[in-house]
N, C-alpha and C positions, 0 to 999 in steps of 0.2 A: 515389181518388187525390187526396189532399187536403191531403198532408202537407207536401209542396211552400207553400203557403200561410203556413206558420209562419213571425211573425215574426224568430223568435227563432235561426232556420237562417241560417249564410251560405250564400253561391253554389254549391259544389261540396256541402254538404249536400243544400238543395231540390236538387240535378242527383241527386245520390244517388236522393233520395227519390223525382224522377219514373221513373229506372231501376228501382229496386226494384217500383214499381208496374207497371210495363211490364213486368217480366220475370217475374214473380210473375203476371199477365194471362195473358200467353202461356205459360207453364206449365198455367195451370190447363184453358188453352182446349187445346191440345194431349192433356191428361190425358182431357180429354170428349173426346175425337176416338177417343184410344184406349180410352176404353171403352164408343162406342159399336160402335167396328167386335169388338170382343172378346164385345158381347151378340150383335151379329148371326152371326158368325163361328163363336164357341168360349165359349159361356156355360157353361163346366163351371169350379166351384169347383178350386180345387189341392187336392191330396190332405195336403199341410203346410202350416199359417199363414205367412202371407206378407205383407208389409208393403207398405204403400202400394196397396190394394187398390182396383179402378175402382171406382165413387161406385154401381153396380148391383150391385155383386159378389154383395150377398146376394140377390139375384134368382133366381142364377143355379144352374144343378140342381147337387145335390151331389158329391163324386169318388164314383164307383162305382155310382152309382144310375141303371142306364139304363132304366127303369121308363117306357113312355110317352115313352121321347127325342127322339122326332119331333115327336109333337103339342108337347109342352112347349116344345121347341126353337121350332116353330111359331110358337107362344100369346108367346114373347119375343121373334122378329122383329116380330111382327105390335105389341106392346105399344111397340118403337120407333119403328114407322111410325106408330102414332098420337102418341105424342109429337112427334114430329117435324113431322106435320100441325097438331098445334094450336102449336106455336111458329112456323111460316109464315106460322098466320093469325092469330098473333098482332102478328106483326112487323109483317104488310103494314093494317094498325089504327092 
């Protein structure tokens, strides 16, 4: 969020440009929110492409295949709680 800084911006541009960044932030943090609770929850692919897909989507088991659902299911809870643990300790570093 830098863009603010430019000379060459008046007043209500850089306000633009700090909104833009702010709000473009909290989209993206929001988008992670929802897809981490979508891997924990319901990590099944859709059955039709679909736009704007969570940042894990491809992780996630494919429509129809319940082959091992549980363990799999599992093996993706479990592959978020450790992300989650090393960005804890990575923050508190």
């Amino acid at each position: 969020m830098d863009r603010h800084r430019l000379p060459y911006l008046n007043a209500l541009q850089k306000l633009n440009c700090v909104y833009c960044g702010y709000f473009n932030g909290l989209i993206d943090y929001v988008r992670e929110i929802a897809s981490r609770t979508e891997q924990f929850w319901c990590p099944i692919r859709h059955a039709r492409r679909v736009k704007g897909v969570p940042t894990r989507y491809w992780h996630f088991l494919r429509y129809g295949d319940g082959k091992d659902l549980n363990r799999r299911w599992k093996e993706l809870r479990e592959e978020l709680h450790e992300m989650e643990n090393r960005e804890s300790s990575s923050a508190a570093e």
